[in-house]
C-alpha positions as CSV (number, residue, x, y, z in Angstrom):
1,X,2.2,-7.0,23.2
2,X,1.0,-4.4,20.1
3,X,2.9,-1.7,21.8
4,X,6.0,-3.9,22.8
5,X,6.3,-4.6,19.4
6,X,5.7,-1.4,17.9
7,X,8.1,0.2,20.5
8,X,11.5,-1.9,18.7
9,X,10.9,-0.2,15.6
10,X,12.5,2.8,17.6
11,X,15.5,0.8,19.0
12,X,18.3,0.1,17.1
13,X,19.2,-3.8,17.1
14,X,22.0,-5.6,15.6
15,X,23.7,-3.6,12.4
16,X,22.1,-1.5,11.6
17,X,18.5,-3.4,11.7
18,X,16.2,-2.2,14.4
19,X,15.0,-4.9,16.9
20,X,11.9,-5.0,15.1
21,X,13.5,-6.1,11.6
22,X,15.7,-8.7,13.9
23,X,12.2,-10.2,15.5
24,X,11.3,-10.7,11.7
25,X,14.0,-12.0,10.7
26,X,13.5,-14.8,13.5
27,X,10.2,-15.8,12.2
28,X,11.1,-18.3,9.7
29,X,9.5,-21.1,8.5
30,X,10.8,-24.0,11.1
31,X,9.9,-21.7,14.0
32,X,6.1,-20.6,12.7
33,X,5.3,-24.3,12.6
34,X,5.9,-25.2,15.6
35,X,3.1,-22.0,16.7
36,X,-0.4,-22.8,17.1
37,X,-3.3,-21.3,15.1
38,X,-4.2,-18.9,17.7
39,X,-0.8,-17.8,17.9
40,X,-0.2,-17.3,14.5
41,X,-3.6,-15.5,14.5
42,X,-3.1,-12.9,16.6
43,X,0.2,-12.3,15.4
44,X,-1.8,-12.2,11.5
45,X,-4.2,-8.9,13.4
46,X,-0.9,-7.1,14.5
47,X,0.1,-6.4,11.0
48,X,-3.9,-5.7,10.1
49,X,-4.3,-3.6,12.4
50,X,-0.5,-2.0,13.3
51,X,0.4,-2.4,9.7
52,X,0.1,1.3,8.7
53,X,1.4,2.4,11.9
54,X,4.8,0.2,11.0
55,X,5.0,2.0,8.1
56,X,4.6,5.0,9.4
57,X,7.0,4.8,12.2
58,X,9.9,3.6,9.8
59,X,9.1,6.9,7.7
60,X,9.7,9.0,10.7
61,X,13.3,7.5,10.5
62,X,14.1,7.3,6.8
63,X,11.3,9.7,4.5
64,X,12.5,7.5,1.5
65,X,11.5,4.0,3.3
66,X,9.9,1.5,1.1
67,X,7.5,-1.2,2.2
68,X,9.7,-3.2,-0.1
69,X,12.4,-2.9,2.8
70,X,10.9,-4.9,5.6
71,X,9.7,-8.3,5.5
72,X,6.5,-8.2,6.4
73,X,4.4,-9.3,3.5
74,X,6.5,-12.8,3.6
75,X,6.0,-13.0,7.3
76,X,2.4,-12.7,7.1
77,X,2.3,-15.3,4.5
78,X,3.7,-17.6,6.7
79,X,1.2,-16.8,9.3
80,X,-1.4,-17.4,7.6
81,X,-0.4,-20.7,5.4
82,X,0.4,-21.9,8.9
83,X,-3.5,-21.5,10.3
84,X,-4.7,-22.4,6.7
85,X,-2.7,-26.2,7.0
86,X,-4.8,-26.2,10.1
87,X,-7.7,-25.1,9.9
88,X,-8.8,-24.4,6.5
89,X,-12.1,-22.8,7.0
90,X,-11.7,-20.9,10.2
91,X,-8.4,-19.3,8.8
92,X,-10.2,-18.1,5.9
93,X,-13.1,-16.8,8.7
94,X,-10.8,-15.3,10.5
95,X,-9.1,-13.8,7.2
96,X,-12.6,-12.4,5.9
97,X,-13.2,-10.8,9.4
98,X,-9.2,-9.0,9.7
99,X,-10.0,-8.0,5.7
100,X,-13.4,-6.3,6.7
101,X,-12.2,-4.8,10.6
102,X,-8.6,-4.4,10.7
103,X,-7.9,-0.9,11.0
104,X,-4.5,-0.7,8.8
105,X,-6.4,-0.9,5.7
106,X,-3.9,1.1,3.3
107,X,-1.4,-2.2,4.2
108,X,-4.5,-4.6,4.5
109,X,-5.3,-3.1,0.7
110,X,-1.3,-4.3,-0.3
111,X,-1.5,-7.2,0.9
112,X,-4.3,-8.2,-0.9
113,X,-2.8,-6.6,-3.7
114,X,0.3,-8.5,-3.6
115,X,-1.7,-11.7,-3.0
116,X,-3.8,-11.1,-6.6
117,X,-0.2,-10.7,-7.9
118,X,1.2,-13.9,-6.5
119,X,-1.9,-15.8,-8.4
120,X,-2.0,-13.9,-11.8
121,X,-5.5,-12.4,-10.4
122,X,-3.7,-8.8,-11.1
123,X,-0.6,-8.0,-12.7
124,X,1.5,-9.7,-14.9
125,X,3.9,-11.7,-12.9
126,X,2.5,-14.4,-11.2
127,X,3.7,-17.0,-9.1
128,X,4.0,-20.6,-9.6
129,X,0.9,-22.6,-8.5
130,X,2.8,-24.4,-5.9
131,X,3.7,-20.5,-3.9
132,X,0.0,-19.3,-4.2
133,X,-1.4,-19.0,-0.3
134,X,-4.6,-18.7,-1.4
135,X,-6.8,-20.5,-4.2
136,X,-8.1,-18.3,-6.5
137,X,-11.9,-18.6,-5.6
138,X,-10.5,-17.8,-1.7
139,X,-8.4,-14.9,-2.7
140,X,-11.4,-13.1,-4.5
141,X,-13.7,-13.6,-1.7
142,X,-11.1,-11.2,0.7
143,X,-10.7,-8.9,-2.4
144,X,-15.2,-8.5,-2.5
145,X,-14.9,-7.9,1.2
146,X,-12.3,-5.3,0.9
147,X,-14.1,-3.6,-1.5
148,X,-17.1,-3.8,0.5
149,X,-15.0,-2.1,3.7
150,X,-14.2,1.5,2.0
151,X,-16.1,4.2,3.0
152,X,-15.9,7.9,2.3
153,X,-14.3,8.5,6.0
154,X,-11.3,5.8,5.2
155,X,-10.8,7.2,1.6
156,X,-11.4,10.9,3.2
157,X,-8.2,10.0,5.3
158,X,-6.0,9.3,2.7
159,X,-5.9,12.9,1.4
160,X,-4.0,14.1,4.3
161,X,-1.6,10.9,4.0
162,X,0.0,11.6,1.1
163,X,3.1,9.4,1.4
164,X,0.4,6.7,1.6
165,X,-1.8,8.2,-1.3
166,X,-0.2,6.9,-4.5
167,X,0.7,3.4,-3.2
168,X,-3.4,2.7,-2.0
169,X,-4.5,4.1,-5.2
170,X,-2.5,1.7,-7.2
171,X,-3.3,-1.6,-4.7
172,X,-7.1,-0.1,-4.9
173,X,-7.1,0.0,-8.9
174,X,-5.8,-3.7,-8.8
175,X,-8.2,-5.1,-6.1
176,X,-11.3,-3.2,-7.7
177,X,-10.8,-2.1,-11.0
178,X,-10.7,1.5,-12.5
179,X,-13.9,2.7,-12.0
180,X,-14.0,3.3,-8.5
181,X,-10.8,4.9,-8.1
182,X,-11.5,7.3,-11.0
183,X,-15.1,8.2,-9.7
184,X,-13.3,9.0,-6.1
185,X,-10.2,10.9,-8.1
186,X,-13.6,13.1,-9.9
187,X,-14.9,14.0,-6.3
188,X,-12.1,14.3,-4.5
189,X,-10.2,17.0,-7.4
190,X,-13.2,19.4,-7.2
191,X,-11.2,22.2,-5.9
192,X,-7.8,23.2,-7.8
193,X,-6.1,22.8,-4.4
194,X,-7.0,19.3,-3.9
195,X,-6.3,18.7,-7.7
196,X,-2.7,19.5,-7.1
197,X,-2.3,17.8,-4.1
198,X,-3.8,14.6,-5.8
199,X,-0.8,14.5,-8.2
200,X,1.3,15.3,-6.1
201,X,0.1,12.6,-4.1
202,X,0.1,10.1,-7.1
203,X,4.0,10.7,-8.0
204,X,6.8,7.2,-7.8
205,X,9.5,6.9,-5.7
206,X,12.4,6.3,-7.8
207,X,16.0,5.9,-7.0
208,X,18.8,7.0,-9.9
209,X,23.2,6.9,-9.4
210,X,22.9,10.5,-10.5
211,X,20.2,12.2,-8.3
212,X,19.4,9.8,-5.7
213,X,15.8,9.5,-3.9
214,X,13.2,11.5,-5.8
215,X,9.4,11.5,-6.5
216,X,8.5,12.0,-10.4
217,X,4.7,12.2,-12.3
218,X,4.6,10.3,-15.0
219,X,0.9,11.6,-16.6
220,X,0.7,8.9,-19.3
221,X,0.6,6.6,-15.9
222,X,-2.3,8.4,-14.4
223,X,-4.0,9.9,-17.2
224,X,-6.7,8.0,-17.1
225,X,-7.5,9.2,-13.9
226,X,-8.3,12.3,-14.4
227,X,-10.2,11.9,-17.5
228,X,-7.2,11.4,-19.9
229,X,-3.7,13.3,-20.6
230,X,-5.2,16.3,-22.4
231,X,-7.7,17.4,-19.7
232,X,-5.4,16.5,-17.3
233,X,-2.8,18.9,-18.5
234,X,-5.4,21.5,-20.1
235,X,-6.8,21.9,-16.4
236,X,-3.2,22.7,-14.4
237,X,-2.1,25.0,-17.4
238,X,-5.4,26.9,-16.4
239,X,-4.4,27.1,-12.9
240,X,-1.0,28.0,-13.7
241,X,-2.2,30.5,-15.8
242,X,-4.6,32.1,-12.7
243,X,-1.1,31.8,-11.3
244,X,-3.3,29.8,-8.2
245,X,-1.2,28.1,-5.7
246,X,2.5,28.8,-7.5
247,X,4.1,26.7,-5.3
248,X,1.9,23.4,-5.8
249,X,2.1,24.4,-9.3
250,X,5.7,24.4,-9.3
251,X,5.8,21.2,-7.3
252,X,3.8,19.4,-9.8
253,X,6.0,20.7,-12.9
254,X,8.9,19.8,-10.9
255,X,8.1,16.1,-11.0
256,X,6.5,16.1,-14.5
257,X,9.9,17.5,-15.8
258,X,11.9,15.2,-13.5
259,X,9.8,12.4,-15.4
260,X,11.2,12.7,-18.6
261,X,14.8,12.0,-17.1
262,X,14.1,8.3,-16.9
């Protein structure tokens, strides 16, 4: 079924959705309740384990796609209110284990993300009560066992996925605070190389009526990152100035400059 699934992503549907938007666009609330817990289980571990891959395949077809533009998130939610209104305790076993083994963990770590959002646990724009999917006490048992699932081979990873990079860093700063993020940013920036590629890795997707799609660095947001805005922009002046890797360097201005437009 993964690959069935994963396989109408490629085929266009009705409009201009692909089959795989129109099979989420089926999955409403009427129809999911009338799906057993088993079925809404396995349907849960597609999008932890295939979720990255989704993401992936729709930025083969579009390099500006957005998670924001499918519905997956919602669709998720539904699954798993469904298996909760069932079974309270072995939906949140099941949860813990998809949280801890599913192998799409840069979407397992926005979904979490979005689900500390949805109950004021991150963020600043939370839900009503009555919208939450997960009690509070729930939701930050999946965000311990998320942070207990990172290891230096997963975060290794996401160096060479730099479409990925910024977004994880973000949901990874919400779910576990600063301090681990920033201690990986200090190991992983050793080399001016993969100091560039960091921030280029860390720029937003933006979309403006006069230039369109475009990726810009905004160093007050990611400052702290680094150490603060001064070393931060002390350290690429030095490798500008060794004139080392001109066109990272050029890159990386590019988007700083492109910042200030907005």
């Amino acid at each position: 079924m993964t690959q069935e699934l994963l396989s109408k992503i490629n085929s266009n549907g009705v409009s201009s959705f692909t089959w795989f938007q129109h099979i989420l666009s089926q999955l409403t609330w009427p129809m999911i309740n009338e799906r057993t817990a088993a079925e809404c289980s396995g349907l849960l571990a597609f999008f932890f384990n295939e979720g990255d891959e989704i993401y992936a395949r729709y930025r083969r077809r579009n390099r500006w796609f957005s998670r924001y533009d499918l519905d997956v998130n919602r669709v998720a939610n539904r699954f798993l209110k469904r298996m909760l209104d069932i079974d309270r305790a072995k939906a949140m076993e099941t949860l813990l284990s998809l949280t801890l083994e599913g192998t799409a963990f840069v979407w397992i770590s926005h979904y979490i993300r979005d689900l500390l959002w949805k109950n004021g646990l991150a963020g600043n724009r939370a839900d009503p009560e009555r919208e939450h999917v997960l009690k509070d006490d729930e939701l930050n048992s999946v965000r311990c066992r998320f942070r207990e699932r990172l290891n230096d081979d997963e975060l290794k990873s996401l160096l060479e996925r730099e479409d990925e990079l910024g977004g994880f860093v973000w949901a990874w700063h919400d779910i576990a605070g600063p301090e681990p993020v920033i201690s990986w940013v200090d190991r992983q920036s050793g080399s001016d190389k993969a100091f560039l590629m960091l921030l280029l890795g860390l720029r937003s997707h933006i979309i403006s009526s006069e230039t369109g799609h475009c990726r810009v660095l905004r160093i007050s947001d990611i400052a702290h990152l680094f150490g603060g805005e001064n070393i931060l922009l002390r350290r690429l002046k030095l490798i500008e100035s060794e004139n080392n890797f001109p066109d990272l360097v050029k890159e990386v201005r590019g988007a700083i400059e492109l910042s200030n437009s907005f």
